[in-house]
C-alpha positions in Angstrom: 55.6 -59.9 -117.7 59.2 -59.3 -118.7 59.9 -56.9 -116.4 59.0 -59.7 -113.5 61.3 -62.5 -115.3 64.1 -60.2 -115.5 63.6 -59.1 -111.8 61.0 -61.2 -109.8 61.9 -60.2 -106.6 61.0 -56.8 -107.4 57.9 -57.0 -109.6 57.0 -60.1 -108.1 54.0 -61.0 -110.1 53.9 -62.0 -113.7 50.6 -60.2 -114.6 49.1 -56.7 -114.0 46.6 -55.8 -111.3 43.3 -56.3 -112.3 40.5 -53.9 -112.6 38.4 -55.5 -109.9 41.5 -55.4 -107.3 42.5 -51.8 -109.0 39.2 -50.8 -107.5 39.6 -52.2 -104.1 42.6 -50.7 -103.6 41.7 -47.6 -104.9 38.2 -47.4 -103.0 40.4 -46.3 -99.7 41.7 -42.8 -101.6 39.2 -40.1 -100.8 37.2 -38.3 -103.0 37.9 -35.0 -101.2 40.1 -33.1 -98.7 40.0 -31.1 -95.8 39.6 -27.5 -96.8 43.1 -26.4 -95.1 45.0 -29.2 -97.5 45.0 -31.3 -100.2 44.8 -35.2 -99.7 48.4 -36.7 -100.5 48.2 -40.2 -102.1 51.0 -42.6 -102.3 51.2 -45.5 -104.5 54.5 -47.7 -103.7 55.2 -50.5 -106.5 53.0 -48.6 -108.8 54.4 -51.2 -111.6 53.0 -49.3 -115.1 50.1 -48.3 -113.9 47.1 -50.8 -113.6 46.2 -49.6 -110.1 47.2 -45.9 -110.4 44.6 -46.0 -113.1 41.7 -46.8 -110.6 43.5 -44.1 -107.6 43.4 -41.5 -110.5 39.5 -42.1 -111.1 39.1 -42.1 -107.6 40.9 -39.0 -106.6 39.8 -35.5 -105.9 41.0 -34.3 -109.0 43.4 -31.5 -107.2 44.8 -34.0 -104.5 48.6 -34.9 -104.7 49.4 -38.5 -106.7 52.4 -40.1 -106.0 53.3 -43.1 -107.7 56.6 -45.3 -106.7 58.1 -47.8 -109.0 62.1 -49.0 -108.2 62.3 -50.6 -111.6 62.7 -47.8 -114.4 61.1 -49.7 -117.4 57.7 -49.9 -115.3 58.3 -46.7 -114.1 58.6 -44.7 -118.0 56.1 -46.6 -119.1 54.1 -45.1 -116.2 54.9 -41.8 -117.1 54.5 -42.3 -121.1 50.3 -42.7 -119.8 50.2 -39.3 -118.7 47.4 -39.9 -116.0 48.4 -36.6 -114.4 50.4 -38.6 -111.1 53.7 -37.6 -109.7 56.1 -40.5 -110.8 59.3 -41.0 -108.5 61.9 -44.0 -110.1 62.9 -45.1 -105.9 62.8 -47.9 -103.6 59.7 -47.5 -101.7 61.9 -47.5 -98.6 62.9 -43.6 -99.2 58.9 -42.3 -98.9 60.4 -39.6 -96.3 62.7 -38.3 -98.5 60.2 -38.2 -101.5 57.0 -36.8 -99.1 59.9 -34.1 -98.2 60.7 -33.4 -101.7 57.3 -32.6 -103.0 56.7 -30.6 -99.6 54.5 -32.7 -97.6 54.9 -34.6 -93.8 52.7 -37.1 -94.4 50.6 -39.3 -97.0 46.6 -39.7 -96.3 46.8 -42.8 -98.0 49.7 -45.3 -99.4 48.3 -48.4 -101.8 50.5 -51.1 -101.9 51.3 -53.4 -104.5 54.5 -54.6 -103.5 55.0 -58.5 -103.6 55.3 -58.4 -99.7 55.5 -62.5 -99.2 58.9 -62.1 -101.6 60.0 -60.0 -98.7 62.4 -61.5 -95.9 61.0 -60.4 -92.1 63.5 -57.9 -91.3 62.2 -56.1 -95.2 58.8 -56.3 -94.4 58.7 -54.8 -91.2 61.7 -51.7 -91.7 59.0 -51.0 -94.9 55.8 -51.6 -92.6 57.6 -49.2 -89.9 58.5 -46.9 -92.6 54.7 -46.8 -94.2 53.1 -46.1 -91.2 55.4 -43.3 -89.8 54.7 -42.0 -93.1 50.7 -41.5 -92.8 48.8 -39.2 -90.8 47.4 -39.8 -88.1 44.1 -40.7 -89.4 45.9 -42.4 -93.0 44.9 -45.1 -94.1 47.4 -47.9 -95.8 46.1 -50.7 -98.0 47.7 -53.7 -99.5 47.4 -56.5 -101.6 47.6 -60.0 -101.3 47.3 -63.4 -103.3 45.4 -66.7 -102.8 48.5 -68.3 -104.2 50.3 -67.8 -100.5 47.8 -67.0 -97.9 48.7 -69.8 -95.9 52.6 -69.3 -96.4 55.0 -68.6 -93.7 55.8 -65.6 -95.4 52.3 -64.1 -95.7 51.3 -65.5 -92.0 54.1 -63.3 -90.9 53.0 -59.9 -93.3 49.8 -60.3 -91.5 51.4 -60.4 -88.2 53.8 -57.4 -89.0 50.7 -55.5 -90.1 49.1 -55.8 -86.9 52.2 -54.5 -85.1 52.1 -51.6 -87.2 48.2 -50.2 -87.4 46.1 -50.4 -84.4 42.9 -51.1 -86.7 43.4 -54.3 -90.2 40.3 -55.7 -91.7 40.9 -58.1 -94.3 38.5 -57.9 -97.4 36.7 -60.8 -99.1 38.3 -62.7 -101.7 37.8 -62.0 -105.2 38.1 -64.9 -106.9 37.6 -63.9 -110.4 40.5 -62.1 -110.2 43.8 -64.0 -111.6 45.3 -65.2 -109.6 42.1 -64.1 -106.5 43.5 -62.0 -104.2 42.1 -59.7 -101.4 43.0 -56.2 -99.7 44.6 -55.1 -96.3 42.9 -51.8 -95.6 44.8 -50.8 -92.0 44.5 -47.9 -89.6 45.2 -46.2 -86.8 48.9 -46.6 -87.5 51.7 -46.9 -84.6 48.5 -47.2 -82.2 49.3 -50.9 -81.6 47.9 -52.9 -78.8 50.4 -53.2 -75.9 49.4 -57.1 -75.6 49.8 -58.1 -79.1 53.3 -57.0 -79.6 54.5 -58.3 -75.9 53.5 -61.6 -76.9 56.9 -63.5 -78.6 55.0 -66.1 -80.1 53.5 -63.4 -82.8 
């Protein structure tokens, strides 16, 4: 909570993920790899750790966890839970240079948990393009989003840039115990966009 009043732009919510979203957005990390490599798992706005928590649980325990926090406080307090994950203090927009410096191409998964409707539309889609040139060809990225602005021009236009990005995005349910509800992204297929959608100038 302080670190979001002292930088809400960054942190962007005032309360941790909770465990029923943690899960959500950990259930798209897979539980094993291919024999000839180790899954790679990226967690951008990683906070302190709610939802790396959940991603470590999920994990193949000798798969490659990398969790990115920009703001330092979140990010020692991160690494003072020893949960065994790789944590990077960088803005999410360097993932290149951080899958180049821990010797991989590409992630198999990136969780999101960055406040994306805080995000202007130039951010949100240089980060989008970013993410899914990122991921392997069969990667998966997932994100999370609030009830609190679903219907804001903001998130209208996250959903929008998502579907420039990944060929395949199925929005989950709503859970609305969770405070405040929110719901997933889980998106696929990424760069394969449809032809038609992103000709179209009123998207």
């Amino acid at each position: 909570m302080a670190a979001a009043l002292r930088s809400p732009r960054e942190v962007g919510t005032l309360l941790p993920s909770g465990p029923e979203l943690a899960r959500r957005l950990a259930a798209v990390v897979p539980r094993s790899g291919p024999r000839e490599r180790l899954p790679v798992v990226v967690e951008v706005g990683a906070g302190a750790g709610a939802v790396t928590a959940a991603i470590v649980q999920q994990a193949d325990q000798d798969a490659m966890l990398i969790a990115v926090e920009k703001n330092a406080e979140l990010a020692e307090q991160l690494r003072a839970r020893q949960l065994g994950v790789r944590v990077v203090t960088a803005d999410a927009a360097t993932l290149p240079a951080i899958l180049a410096d821990h010797g991989v191409d590409g992630a198999d998964v990136i969780v999101s948990v960055l406040p994306w409707t805080l995000f202007g539309p130039q951010q949100q889609r240089e980060l989008l393009a970013i993410f899914a040139g990122a991921l392997r060809v069969d990667g998966v990225f997932t994100a999370a989003a609030y009830s609190v602005g679903y219907w804001t021009r903001a998130a209208r236009r996250f959903r929008r840039e998502l579907e420039r990005s990944f060929g395949e995005v199925l929005p989950t349910r709503t859970m609305w115990r969770h405070l405040p509800p929110a719901m997933t992204y889980v998106c696929r297929c990424p760069g394969q966009v449809d032809v038609g959608l992103t000709a179209d100038p009123s998207r």
